[in-house]
C-alpha positions in Angstrom: 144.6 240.4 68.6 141.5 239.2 70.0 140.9 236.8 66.8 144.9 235.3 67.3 144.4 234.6 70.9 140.2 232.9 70.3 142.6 230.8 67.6 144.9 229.9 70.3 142.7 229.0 72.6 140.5 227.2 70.1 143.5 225.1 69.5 144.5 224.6 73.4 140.6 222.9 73.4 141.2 220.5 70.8 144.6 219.4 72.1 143.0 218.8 75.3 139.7 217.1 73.8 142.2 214.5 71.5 143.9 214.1 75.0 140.8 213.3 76.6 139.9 211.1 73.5 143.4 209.0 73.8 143.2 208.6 77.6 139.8 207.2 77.0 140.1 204.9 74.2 143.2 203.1 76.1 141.5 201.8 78.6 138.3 200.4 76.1 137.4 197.3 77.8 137.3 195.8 81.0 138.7 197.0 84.6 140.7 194.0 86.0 141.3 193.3 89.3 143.7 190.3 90.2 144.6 188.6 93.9 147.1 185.6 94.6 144.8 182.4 95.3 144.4 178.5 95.1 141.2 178.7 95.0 139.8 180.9 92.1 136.2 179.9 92.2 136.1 181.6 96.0 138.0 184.5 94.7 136.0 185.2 91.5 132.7 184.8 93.6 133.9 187.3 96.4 135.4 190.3 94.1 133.2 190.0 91.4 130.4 192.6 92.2 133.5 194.8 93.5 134.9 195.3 90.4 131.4 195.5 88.9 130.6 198.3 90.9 134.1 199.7 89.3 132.9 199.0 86.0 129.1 200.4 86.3 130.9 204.0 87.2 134.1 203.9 84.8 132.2 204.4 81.7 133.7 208.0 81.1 136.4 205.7 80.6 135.1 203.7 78.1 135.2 200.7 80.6 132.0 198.5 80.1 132.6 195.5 82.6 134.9 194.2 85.4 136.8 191.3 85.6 138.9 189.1 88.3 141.9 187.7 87.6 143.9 184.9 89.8 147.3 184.1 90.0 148.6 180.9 91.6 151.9 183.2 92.6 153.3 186.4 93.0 155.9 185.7 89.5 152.4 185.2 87.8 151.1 188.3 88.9 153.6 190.2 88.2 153.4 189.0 84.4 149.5 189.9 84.5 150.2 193.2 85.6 153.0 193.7 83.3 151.2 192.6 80.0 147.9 194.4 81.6 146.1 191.9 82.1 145.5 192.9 86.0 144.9 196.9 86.7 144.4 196.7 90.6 145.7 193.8 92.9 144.4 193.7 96.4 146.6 191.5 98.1 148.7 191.0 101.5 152.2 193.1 102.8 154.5 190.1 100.9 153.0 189.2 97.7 152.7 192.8 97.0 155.6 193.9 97.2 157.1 190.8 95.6 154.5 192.0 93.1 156.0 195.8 93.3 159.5 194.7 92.6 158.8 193.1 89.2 156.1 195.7 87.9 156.8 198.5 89.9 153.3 198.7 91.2 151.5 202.0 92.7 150.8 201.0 96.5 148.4 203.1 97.5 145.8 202.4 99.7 144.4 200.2 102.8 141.5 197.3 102.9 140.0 197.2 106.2 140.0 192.7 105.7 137.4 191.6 108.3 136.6 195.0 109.6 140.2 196.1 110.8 143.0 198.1 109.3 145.9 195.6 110.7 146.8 192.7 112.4 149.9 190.8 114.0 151.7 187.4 113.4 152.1 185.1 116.0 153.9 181.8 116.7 152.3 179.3 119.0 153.1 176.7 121.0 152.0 173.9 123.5 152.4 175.0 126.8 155.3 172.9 128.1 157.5 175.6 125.2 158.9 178.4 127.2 160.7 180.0 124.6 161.9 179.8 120.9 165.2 178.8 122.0 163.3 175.6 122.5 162.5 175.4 119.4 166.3 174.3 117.8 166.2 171.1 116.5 162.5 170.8 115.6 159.8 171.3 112.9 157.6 174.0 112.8 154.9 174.7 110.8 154.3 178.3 108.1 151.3 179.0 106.1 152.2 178.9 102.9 155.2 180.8 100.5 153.1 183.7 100.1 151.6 183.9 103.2 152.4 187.5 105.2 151.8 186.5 108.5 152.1 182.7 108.2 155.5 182.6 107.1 157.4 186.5 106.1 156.8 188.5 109.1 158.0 184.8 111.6 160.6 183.8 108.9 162.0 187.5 109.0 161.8 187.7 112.7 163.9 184.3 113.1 166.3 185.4 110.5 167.1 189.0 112.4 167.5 187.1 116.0 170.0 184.8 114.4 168.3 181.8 114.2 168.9 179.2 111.1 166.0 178.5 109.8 166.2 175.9 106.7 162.9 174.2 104.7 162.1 170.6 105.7 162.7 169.5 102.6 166.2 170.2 101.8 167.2 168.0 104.9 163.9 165.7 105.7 166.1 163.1 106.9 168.9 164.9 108.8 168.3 166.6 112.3 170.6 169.7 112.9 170.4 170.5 116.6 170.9 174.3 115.9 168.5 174.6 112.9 164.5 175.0 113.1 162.7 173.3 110.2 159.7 174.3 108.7 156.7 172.7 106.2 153.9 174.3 105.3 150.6 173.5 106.4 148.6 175.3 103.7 145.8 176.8 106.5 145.8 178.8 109.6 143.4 175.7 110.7 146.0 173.2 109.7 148.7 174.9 111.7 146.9 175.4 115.0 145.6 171.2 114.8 148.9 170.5 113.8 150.5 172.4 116.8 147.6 170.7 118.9 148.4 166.8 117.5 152.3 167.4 118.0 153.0 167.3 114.2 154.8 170.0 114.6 156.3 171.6 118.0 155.1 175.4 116.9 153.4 177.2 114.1 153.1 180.7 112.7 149.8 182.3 112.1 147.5 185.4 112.0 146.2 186.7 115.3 142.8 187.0 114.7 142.7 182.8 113.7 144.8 182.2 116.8 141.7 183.7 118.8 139.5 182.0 116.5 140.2 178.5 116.9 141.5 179.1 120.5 137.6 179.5 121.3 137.0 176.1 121.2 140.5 174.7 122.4 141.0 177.1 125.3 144.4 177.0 126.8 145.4 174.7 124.7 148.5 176.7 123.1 150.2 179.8 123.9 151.9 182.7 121.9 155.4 182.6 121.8 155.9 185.5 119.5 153.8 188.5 118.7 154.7 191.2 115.9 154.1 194.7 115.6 150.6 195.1 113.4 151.3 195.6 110.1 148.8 196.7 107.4 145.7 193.9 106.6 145.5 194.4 102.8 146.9 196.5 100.4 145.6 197.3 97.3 147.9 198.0 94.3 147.7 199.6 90.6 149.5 198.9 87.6 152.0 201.6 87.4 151.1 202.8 83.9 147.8 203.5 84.7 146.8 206.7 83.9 146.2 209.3 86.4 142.9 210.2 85.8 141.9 207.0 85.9 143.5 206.5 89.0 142.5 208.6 90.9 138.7 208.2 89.9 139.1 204.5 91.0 140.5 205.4 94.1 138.0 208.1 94.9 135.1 205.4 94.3 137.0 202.5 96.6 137.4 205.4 99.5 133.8 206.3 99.5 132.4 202.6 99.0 131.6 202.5 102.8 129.4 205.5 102.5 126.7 203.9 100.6 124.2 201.6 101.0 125.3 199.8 97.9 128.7 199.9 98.7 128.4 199.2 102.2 126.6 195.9 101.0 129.6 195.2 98.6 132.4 195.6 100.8 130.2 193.6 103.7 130.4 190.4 101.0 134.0 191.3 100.5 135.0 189.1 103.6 133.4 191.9 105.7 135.7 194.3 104.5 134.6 198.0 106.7 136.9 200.4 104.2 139.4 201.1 101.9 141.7 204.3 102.9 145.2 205.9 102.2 147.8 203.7 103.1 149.3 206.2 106.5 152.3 207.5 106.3 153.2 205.2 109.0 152.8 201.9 106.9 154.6 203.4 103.8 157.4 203.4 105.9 156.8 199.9 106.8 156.5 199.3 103.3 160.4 200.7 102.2 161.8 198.6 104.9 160.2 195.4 104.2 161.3 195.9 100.6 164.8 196.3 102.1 164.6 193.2 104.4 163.3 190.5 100.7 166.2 191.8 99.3 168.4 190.8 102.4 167.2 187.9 103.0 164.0 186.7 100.3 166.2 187.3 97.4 165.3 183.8 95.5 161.4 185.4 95.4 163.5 188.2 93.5 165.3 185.6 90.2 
């Protein structure tokens, strides 16, 4: 008896060891991490000795070095992270879940971007705007496509108060007293100047770079609309990534901040102060911005 069950669990050992072996060997290589950019040489330069830092303590995983991926859009991403070419993507609310949609993403946890855990759009003004009523019949400035706070969270908030809101460039010549235009500006900087220089009568932004640039322009605009916060960065995972791994890499980004060498990392990375659990709170927020692309982003979706 006692020989059958040593064979037994002599047998349960090896089964887990060639587990063990497998889980290791498929992920040989290097630990990618991918964001949404136009400009890859910043991006490379700021993650870099993140995933490094990965890399150096993923070597139970056969990992030997880190690498950063860019993507000039979400549809790009998505390929990388469906080929797996990109393991983790730290991104903003819309590309991710644009990002989720294709690939089915993990979205798990929280970057503190600039040392805080969220932030709000707003839509400013010049001062003589009383409301966006006022704003039928004129151009407006967003961010860019993939821009969460320059152009999702306003866009959304126009479309659910029943506003037609239509892209300058299907109609450039044609005013439509009902409709609101928009371009996009490319920069936070570009809209506020642009709002300033009457290019445009109103433009959509982050918070934060509304306070920013107000500094040296004081009273010069005014917010017409304010959102609730919503979460600063997310960071997603390929959803085939293995479980062990996953959690080891999130157990190392969750305790970055209380290192010295981690501190010093995440300090580089844009002054990030953390990276924590998304809340409950925000995965709700997640589900029903899925819901609101589908009503109303569904050409991100084809």
């Amino acid at each position: 008896m006692y020989i059958l069950i040593y064979n037994f669990l002599s047998k349960i050992k090896y089964i887990l060891l060639y587990i063990l072996i497998i889980s290791v060997s498929s992920h040989a290589g290097n630990i990618k991490i991918g964001t949404i950019s136009i400009d890859p040489t910043t991006e490379i330069k700021r993650i870099t000795p993140l995933v490094k830092y990965l890399a150096k303590h993923l070597d139970i995983y056969n990992i030997n070095d880190g690498k950063v991926v860019i993507a000039k859009d979400a549809i790009s991403m998505a390929h990388y992270m469906k080929e797996g070419k990109v393991d983790i993507m730290i991104e903003s609310v819309f590309p991710s879940l644009l990002v989720n949609h294709f690939t089915d993403s993990k979205i798990l946890l929280r970057r503190w971007k600039k040392g805080v855990s969220q932030y709000s759009s707003v839509i400013i003004s010049k001062n003589d705007v009383e409301n966006l009523q006022q704003l039928k019949g004129s151009v407006i400035a967003f961010d860019h496509p993939y821009s969460t706070t320059g152009f999702f969270i306003p866009k959304t908030m126009f479309f659910e108060n029943g506003f037609q809101i239509i892209s300058q460039k299907k109609s450039p010549n044609k005013i439509i007293p009902e409709s609101i235009r928009y371009i996009f500006s490319n920069s936070d900087e570009n809209t506020f100047f642009w709002v300033i220089r009457d290019i445009v009568k109103a433009g959509a932004m982050d918070y934060p770079s509304y306070l920013y640039y107000s500094e040296e322009h004081p009273n010069a605009l005014k917010i017409l609309y304010k959102s609730a916060p919503i979460p600063r960065h997310i960071v997603s995972f390929r959803s085939d990534i293995s479980p062990q791994l996953l959690e080891k890499i999130i157990d190392l980004l969750t305790h970055l901040d209380q290192t010295d060498d981690g501190r010093l990392i995440l300090k580089n990375f844009q002054n990030t102060l953390k990276f924590d659990r998304l809340p409950t709170e925000c995965i709700k927020q997640m589900e029903s911005f899925k819901k609101t692309i589908q009503t109303y982003y569904r050409e991100y979706l084809k």
